[in-house]
NUGU-369188 format. One record per residue (C-alpha): residue number from 0; residue in one letter; x, y, z. Coordinates in nm, 2 decimals, m for minus. Layout:
<pts>
seq	type	px	py	pz
NUM	A	X	Y	Z .
...
</pts>
This chain:
<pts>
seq	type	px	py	pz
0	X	9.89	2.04	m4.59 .
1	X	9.60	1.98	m4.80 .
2	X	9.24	2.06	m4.71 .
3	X	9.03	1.74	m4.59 .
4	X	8.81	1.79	m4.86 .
5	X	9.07	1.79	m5.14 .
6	X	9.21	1.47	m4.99 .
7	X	8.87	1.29	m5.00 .
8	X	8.80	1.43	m5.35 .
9	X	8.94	1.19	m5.59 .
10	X	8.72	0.84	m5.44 .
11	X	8.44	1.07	m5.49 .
12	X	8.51	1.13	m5.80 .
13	X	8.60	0.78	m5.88 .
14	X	8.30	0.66	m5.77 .
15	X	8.08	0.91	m5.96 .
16	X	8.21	0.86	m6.28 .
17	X	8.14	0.45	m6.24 .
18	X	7.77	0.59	m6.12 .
19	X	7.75	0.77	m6.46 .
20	X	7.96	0.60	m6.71 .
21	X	7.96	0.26	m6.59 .
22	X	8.35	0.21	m6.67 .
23	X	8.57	0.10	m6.40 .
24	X	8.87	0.23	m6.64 .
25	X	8.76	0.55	m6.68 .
26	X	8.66	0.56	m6.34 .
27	X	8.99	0.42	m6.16 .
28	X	9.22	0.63	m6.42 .
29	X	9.02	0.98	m6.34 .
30	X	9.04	0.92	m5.96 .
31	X	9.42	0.80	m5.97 .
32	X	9.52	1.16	m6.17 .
33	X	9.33	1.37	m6.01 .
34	X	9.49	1.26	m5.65 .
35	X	9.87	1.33	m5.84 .
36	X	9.69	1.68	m5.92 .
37	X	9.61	1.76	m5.57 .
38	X	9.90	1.59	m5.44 .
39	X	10.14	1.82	m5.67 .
40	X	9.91	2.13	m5.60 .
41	X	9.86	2.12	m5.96 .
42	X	10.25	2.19	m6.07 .
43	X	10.31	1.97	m6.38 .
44	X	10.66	1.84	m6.29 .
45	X	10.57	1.73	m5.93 .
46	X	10.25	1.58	m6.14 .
47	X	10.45	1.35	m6.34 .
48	X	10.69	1.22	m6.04 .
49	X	10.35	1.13	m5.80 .
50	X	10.27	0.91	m6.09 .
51	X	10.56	0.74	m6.17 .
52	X	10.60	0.72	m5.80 .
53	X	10.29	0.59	m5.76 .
54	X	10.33	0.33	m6.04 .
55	X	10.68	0.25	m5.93 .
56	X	10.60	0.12	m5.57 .
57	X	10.35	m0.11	m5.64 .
58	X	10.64	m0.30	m5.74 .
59	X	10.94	m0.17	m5.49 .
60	X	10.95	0.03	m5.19 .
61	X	11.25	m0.03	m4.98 .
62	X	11.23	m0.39	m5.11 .
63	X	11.04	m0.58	m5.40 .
64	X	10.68	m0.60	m5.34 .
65	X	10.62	m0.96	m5.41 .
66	X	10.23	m0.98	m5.38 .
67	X	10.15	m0.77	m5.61 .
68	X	10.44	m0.90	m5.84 .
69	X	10.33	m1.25	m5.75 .
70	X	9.94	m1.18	m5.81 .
71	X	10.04	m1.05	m6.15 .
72	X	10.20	m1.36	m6.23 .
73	X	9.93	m1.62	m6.12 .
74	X	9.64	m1.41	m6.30 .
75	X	9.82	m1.59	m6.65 .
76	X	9.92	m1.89	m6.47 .
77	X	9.57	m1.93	m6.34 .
78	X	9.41	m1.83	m6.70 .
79	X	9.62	m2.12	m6.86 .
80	X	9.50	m2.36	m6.62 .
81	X	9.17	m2.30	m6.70 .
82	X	9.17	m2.32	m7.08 .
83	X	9.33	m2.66	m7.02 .
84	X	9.01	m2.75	m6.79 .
85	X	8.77	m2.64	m7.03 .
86	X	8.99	m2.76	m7.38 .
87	X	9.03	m3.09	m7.19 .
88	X	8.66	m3.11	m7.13 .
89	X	8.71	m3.12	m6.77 .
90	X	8.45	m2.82	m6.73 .
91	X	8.20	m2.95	m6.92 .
92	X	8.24	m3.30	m6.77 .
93	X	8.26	m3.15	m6.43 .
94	X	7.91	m2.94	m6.45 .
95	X	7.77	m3.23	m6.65 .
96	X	7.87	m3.42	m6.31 .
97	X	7.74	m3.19	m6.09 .
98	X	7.40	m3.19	m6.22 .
99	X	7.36	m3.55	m6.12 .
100	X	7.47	m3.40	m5.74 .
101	X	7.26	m3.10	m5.74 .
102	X	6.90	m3.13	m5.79 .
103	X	6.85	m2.70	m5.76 .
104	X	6.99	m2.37	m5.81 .
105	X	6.93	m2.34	m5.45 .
106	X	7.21	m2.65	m5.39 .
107	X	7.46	m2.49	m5.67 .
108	X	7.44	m2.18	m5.46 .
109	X	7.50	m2.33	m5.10 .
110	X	7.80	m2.53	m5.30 .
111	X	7.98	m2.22	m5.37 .
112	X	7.92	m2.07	m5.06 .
113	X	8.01	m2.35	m4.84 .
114	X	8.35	m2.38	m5.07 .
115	X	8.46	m2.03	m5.01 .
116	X	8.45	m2.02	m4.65 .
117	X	8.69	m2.40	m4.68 .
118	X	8.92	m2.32	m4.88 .
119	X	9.07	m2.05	m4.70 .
120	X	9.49	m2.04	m4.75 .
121	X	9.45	m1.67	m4.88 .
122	X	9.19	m1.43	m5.04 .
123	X	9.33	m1.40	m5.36 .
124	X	9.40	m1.77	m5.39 .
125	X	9.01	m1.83	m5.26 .
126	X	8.86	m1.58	m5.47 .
127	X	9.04	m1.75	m5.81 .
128	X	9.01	m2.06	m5.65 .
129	X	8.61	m2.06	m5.58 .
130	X	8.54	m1.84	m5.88 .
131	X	8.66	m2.06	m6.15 .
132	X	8.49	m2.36	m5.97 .
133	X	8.15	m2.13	m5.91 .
134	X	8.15	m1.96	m6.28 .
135	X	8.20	m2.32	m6.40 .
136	X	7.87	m2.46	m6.33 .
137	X	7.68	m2.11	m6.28 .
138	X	7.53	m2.15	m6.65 .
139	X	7.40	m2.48	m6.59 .
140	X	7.21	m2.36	m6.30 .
141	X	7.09	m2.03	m6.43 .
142	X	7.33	m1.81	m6.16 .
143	X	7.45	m1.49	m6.30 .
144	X	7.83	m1.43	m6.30 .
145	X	7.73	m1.15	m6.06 .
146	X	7.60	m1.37	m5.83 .
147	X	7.92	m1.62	m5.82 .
148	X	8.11	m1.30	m5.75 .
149	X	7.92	m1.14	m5.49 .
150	X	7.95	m1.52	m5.33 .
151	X	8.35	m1.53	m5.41 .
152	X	8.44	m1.20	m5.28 .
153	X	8.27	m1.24	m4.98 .
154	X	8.38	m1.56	m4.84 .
155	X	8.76	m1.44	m4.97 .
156	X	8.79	m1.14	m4.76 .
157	X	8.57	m1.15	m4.47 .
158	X	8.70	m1.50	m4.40 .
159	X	9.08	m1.46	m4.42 .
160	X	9.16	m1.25	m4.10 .
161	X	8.97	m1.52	m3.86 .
162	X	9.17	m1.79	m4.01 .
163	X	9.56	m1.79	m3.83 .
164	X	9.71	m2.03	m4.09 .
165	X	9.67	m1.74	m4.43 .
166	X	9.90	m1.45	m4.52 .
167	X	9.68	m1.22	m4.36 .
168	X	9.62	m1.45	m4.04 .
169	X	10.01	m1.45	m4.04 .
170	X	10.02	m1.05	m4.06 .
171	X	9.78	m0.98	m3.77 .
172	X	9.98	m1.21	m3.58 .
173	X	10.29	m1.00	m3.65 .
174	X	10.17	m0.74	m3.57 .
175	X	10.00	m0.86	m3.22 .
176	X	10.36	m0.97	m3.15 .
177	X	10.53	m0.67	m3.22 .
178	X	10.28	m0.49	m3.00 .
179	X	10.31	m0.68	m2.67 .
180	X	10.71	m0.70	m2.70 .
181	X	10.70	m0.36	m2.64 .
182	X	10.38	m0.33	m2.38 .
183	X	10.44	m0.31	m2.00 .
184	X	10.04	m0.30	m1.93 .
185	X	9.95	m0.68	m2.12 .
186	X	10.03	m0.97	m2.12 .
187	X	9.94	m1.27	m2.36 .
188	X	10.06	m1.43	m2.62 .
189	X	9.99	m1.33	m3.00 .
190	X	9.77	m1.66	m3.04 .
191	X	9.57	m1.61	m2.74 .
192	X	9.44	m1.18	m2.82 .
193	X	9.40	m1.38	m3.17 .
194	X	9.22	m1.66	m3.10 .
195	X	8.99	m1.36	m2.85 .
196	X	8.91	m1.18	m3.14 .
197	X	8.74	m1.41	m3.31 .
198	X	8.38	m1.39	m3.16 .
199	X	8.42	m1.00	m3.19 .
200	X	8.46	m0.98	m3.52 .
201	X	8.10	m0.88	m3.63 .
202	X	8.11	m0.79	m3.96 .
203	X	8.22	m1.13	m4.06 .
204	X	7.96	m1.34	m3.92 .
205	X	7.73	m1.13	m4.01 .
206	X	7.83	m1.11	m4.41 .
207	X	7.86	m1.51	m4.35 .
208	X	7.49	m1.54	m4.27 .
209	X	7.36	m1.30	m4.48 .
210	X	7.57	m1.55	m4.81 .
211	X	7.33	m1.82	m4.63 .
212	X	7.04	m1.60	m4.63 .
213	X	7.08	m1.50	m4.96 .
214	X	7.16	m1.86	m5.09 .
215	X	6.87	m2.05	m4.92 .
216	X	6.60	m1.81	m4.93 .
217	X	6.68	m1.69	m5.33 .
218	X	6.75	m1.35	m5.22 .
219	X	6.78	m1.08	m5.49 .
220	X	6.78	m0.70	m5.40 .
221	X	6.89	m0.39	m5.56 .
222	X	7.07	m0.47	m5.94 .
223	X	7.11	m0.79	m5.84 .
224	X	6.73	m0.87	m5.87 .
225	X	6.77	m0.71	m6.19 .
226	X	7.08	m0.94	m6.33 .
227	X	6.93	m1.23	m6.16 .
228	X	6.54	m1.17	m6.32 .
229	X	6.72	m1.10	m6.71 .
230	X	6.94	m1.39	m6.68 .
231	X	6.67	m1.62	m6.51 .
232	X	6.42	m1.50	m6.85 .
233	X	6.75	m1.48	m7.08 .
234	X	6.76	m1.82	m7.30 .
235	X	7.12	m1.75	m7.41 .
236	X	7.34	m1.94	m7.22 .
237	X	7.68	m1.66	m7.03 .
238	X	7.92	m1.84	m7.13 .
239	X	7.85	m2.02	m7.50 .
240	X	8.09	m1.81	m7.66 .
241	X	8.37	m1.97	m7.46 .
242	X	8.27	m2.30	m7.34 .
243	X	8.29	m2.66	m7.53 .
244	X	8.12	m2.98	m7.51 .
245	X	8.40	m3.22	m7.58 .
246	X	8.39	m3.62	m7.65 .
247	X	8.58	m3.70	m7.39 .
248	X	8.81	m3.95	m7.36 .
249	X	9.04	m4.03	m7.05 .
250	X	8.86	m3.66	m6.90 .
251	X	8.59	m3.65	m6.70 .
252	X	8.49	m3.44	m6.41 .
253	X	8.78	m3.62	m6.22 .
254	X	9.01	m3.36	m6.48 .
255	X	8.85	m3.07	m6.34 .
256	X	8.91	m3.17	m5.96 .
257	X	9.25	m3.30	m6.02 .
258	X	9.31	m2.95	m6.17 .
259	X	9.20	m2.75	m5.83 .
260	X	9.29	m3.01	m5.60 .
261	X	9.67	m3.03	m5.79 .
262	X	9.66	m2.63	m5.70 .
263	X	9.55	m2.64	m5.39 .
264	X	9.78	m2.93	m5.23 .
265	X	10.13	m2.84	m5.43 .
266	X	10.08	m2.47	m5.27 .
267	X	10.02	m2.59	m4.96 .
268	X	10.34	m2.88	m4.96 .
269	X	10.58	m2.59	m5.11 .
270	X	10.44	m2.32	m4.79 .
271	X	10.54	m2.63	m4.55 .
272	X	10.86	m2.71	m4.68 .
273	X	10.98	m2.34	m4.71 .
274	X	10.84	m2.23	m4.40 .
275	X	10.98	m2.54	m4.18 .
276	X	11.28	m2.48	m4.33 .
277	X	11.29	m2.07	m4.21 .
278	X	11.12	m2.18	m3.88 .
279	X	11.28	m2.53	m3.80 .
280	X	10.98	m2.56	m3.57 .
281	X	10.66	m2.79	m3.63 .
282	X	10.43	m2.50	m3.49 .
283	X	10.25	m2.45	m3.82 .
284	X	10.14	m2.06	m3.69 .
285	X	10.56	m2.04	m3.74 .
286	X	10.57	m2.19	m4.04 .
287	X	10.33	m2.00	m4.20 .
288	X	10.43	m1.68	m4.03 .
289	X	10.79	m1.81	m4.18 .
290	X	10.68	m1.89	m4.58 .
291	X	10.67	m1.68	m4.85 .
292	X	10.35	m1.73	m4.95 .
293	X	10.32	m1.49	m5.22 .
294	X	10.62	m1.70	m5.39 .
295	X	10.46	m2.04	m5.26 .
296	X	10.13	m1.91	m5.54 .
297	X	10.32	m1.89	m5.83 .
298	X	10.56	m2.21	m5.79 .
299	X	10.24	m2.37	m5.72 .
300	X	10.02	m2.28	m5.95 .
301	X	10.36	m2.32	m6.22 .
302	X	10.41	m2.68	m6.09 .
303	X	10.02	m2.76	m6.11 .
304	X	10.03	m2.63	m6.48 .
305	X	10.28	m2.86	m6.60 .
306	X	10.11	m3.16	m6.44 .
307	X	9.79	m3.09	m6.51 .
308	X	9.90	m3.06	m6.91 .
309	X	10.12	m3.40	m6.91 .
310	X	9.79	m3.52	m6.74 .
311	X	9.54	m3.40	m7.05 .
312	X	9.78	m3.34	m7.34 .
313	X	9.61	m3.64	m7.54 .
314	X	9.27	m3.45	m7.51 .
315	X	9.42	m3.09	m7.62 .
316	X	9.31	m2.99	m7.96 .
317	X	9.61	m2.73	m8.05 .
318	X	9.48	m2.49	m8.25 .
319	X	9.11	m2.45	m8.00 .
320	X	9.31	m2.42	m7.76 .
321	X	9.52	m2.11	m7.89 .
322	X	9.17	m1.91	m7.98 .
323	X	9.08	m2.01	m7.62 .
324	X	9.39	m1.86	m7.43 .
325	X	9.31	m1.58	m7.67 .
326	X	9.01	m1.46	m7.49 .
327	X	9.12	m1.52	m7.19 .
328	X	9.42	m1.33	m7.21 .
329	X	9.31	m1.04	m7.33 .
330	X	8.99	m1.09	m7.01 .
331	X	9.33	m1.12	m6.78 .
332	X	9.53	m0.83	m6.95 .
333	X	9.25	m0.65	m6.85 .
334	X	9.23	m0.72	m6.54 .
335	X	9.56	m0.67	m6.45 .
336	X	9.48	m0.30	m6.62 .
337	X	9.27	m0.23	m6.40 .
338	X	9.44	m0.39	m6.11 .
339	X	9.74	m0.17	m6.20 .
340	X	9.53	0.14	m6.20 .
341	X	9.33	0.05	m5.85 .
342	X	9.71	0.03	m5.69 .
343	X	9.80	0.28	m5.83 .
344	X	9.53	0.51	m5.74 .
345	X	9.54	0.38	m5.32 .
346	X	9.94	0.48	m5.33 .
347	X	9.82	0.83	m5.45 .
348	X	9.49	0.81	m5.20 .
349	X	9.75	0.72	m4.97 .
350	X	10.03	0.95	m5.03 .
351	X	9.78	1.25	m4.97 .
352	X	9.74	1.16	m4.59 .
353	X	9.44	0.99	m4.54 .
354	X	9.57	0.83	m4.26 .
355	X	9.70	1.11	m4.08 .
356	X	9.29	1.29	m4.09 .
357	X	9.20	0.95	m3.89 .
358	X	9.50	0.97	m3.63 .
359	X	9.33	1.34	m3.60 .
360	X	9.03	1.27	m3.58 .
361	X	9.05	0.99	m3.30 .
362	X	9.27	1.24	m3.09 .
363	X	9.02	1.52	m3.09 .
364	X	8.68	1.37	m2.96 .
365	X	8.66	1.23	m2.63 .
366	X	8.44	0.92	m2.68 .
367	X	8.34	0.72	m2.39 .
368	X	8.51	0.36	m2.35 .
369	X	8.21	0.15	m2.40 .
370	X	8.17	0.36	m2.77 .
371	X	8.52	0.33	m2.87 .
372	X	8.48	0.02	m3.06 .
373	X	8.22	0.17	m3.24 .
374	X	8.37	0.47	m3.32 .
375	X	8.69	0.24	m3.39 .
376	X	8.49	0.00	m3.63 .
377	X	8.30	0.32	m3.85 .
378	X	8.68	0.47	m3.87 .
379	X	8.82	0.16	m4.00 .
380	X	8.49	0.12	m4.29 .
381	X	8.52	0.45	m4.39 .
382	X	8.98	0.41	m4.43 .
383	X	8.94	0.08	m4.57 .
384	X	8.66	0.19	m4.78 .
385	X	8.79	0.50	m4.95 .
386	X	9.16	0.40	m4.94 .
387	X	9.05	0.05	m5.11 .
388	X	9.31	m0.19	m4.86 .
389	X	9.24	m0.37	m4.56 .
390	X	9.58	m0.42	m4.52 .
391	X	9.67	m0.09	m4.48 .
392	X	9.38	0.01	m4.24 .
393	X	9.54	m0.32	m4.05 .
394	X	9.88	m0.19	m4.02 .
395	X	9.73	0.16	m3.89 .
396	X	9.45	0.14	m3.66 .
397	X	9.55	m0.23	m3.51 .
398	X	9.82	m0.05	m3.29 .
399	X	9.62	0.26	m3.20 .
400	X	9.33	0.03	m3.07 .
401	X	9.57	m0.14	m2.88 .
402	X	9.71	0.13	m2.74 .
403	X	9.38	0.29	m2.63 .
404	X	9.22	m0.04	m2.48 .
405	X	9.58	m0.11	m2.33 .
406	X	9.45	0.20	m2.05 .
407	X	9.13	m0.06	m1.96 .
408	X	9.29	m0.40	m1.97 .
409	X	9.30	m0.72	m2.19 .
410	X	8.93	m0.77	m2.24 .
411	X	8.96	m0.38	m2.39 .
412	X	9.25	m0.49	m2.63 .
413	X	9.11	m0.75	m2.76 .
414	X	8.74	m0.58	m2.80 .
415	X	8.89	m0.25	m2.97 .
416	X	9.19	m0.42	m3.21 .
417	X	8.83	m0.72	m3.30 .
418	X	8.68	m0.36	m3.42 .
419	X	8.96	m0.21	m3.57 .
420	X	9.01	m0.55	m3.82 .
421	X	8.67	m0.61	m3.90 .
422	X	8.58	m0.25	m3.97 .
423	X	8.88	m0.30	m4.23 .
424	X	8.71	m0.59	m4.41 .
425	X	8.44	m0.36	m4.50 .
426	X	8.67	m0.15	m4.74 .
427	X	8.78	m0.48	m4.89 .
428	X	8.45	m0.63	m4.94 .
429	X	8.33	m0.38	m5.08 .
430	X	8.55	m0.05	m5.24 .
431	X	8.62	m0.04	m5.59 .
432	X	8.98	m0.01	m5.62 .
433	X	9.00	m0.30	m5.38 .
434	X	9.20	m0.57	m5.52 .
435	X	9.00	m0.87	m5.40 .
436	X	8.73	m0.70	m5.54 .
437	X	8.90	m0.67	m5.90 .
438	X	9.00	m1.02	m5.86 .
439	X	8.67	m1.18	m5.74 .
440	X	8.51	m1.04	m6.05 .
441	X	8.79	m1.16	m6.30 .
442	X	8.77	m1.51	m6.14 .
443	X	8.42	m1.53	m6.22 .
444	X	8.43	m1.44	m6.54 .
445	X	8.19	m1.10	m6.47 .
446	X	8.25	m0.75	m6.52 .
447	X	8.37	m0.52	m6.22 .
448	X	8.11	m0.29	m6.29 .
449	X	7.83	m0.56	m6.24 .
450	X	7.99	m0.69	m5.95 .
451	X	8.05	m0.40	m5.77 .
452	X	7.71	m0.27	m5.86 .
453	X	7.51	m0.53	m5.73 .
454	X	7.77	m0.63	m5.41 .
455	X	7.79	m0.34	m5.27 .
456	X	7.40	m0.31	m5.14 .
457	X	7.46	m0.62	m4.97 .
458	X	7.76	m0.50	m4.82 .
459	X	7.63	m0.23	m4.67 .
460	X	7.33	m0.37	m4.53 .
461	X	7.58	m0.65	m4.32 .
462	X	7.77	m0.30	m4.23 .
463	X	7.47	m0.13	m4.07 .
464	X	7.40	m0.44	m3.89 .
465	X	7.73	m0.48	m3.75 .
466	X	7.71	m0.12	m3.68 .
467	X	7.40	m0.16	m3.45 .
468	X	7.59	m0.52	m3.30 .
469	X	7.84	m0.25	m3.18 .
470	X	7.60	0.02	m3.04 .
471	X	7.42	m0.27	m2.85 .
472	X	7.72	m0.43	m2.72 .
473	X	7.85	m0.05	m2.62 .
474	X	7.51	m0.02	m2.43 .
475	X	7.49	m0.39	m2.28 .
476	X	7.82	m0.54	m2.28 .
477	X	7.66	m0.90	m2.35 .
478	X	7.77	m1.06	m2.68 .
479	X	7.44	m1.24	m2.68 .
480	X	7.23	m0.95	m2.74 .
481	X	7.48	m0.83	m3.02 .
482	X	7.40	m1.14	m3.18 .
483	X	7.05	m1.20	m3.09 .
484	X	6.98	m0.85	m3.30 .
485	X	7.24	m1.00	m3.60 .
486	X	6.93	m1.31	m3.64 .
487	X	6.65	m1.00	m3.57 .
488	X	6.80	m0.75	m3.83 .
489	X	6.85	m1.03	m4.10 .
490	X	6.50	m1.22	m4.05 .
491	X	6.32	m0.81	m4.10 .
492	X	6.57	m0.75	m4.35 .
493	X	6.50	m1.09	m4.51 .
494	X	6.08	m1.02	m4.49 .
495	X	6.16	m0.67	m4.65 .
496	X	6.37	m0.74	m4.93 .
497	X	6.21	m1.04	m5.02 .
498	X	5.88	m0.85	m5.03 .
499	X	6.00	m0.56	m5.23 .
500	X	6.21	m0.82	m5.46 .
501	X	5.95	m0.99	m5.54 .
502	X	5.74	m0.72	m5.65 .
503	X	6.02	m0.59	m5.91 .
504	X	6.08	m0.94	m6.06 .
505	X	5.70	m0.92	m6.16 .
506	X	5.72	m0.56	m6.32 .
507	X	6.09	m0.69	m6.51 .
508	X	5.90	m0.98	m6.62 .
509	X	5.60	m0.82	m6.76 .
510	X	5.85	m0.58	m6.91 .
511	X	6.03	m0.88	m7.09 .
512	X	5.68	m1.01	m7.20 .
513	X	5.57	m0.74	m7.33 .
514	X	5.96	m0.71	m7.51 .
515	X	5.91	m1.04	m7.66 .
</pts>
């Protein structure tokens, strides 16, 4: 067994070496060895088999692993798609188009937001989805790439678990059912403890206003005042290296829409027809629950490929093209890197017994009822946080909150397993070997160093206020007064960061004055 601090060691590591060297690679790579070192109490051949065991089942364990095989194979996909938009002249034609429907930055903002939280069939697929549209136009409006990420990761993640009809909808689900098979205390149905959570889940709502808040009231705190302010001052347009202003001919910003919409709709015809076909029922909880969505992505975005080129071949100049899927390929190589290394390190994390520290920890302290969800929901940030998946925190604390509100009754179950999922959010929204994370940043064309950097204030800020929603409900028991303090903690937060923003943007632009 290994001591608790050695297990917690190598995310802290990780994470100081991004405070000091500002590379993710270094950052992920150090963390992921280190946890094979302590995991192999430092013996050289047990070393090397916790890596290759660790690389080995991000791709099989007891079964292929088709998400992350699938997410490997759409990053490309996805990257080819988008050189065809932009050689076409569909990006340019679309933000030349979106300029005659958005008057202000403000507007471009609210766009992205209000995108992310519809299109909703996964979190990877939103997070590509919403960053490709949102870094599109981002230039045009003066947004930093940061600023499109922070956006896209946190209307991919939060959003997903409150949403029935996505892969993680679809996992919770299972779960719930698997659960009350075997309970002789409660009785429901799946849908109905899911459809219950929903008001519970605080963290979500409250990241969701806080993207309005930020959005509407031009709110910039921490490094993302500083990207904002230098890009804002900056008269080099982000993306000029890459992007093309085309004659167009049959393109327009019709190209570009055809593009997402094509994606979009031939993913979600090939999830129907496979998962009636599994399900034979019309119940379209079952015939999610019944597709391979993972699968479903690639065909997809394969299909949409092919008929988005036949569509635009006329406008393709061959040989920009080829310098075009260039950079981006060596952007996605990258990212999949990284990706690689992030998985790797959360099977090591993992492998160490994380997990097993919670379990212990829950079991020693006697914590009053009303406090549980608390406790539950801090437990779950702090999992989901170091260990990087939401998934996993699902797939562990979603039956020990059900078991411990099962001694109280439905209201408990639904109250503690509501904490337990949206304390797991956290970690996703926010860690930095978190995949969404990694692929919220990729999508918007912005480093994982500057998106994590300037993200993960705002993060925590929504995660103290849900933390204080909890406490009050704990005291009160009235969902009213948790939410009447989410509107009071983001209206002082608002006053106070706006306040202190505003003085820093006038000391980094008398600094770039006095520069120039």
């Amino acid at each position: 067994m290994h001591s608790v601090y050695l297990i917690f060691l190598p995310i802290f590591l990780s994470l100081l070496i991004l405070l000091v060297s500002k590379k993710s690679f270094l950052s992920l790579l150090v963390g992921f060895l280190s946890a094979c070192l302590i995991y192999s109490s430092f013996d050289l051949a047990k070393f090397v088999g916790i890596v290759l065991h660790s690389i080995r089942i991000i791709f099989y364990n007891d079964g292929l692993k088709f998400w992350n095989i699938a997410v490997l194979i759409f990053l490309p996909i996805l990257a080819t798609l988008s050189c065809l938009m932009e050689e076409s002249g569909g990006v340019a034609a679309f933000s030349k188009w979106l300029k005659t429907k958005l008057k202000t930055k403000k507007q471009a903002e609210v766009l992205v937001v209000i995108l992310g939280i519809v299109i909703y069939l996964d979190g990877y697929f939103s997070a590509i989805i919403v960053g490709s549209v949102g870094s599109s136009f981002s230039s045009s409006y003066k947004i930093s790439k940061a600023k499109i990420a922070y956006y896209v990761d946190s209307t991919s993640a939060p959003i997903c678990p409150m949403i029935p009809i996505s892969s993680w909808g679809a996992s919770i689900l299972g779960i719930l059912a698997s659960l009350l098979a075997s309970s002789t205390l409660i009785h429901a149905s799946p849908s109905e403890i899911f459809i219950s959570l929903i008001p519970y889940e605080f963290f979500t709502f409250v990241v969701l206003a806080m993207l309005f808040v930020v959005a509407l009231g031009g709110l910039n705190i921490a490094k993302m005042n500083d990207i904002e302010s230098k890009y804002e001052l900056s008269k080099k347009d982000e993306s000029e290296s890459i992007n093309k202003v085309h004659k167009l001919k049959n393109s327009g910003h019709i190209s570009f829409i055809v593009g997402i919409l094509l994606l979009i709709f031939v993913t979600l015809i090939l999830v129907v027809i496979e998962g009636y076909h599994n399900s034979h029922s019309l119940n379209i909880l079952k015939i999610i629950a019944s597709s391979n969505l993972a699968l479903d992505m690639v065909y997809g975005s394969l299909i949409s490929l092919i008929i988005y080129f036949l569509l635009v071949r006329k406008d393709i100049n061959v040989k920009s093209l080829a310098k075009l899927l260039k950079i981006n390929y060596i952007f996605t190589f990258k990212t999949i890197i990284i990706l690689l290394l992030a998985w790797s390190m959360i099977n090591a994390i993992l492998a160490l017994g994380i997990d097993k520290e919670i379990i212990t920890l829950l079991k020693t302290y006697h914590i009053s009822s009303n406090f549980l969800p608390l406790v539950l929901f801090l437990i779950a940030m702090f999992l989901s946080f170091v260990s990087g998946t939401s998934w996993g925190t699902f797939y562990l604390l979603i039956p020990i909150a059900f078991v411990l509100g099962s001694a109280y009754g439905l209201h408990e179950v639904v109250v503690f397993v509501a904490a337990a999922i949206t304390g797991s959010v956290f970690g996703d929204n926010c860690s930095l070997i978190s995949d969404t994370t990694i692929i919220s940043a990729s999508a918007s064309n912005c480093t994982l160093e500057a998106h994590y950097s300037s993200q993960i204030p705002y993060a925590l800020v929504c995660g103290l206020i849900a933390c204080l929603m909890w406490f009050i409900y704990g005291l009160s028991g009235s969902l009213g007064l948790a939410y009447l303090f989410l509107v009071l903690g983001l209206v002082v937060f608002y006053f106070f960061a706006k306040k202190r923003g505003a003085r820093n943007k006038n000391k980094e632009v008398a600094k770039t004055l006095r520069a120039n």
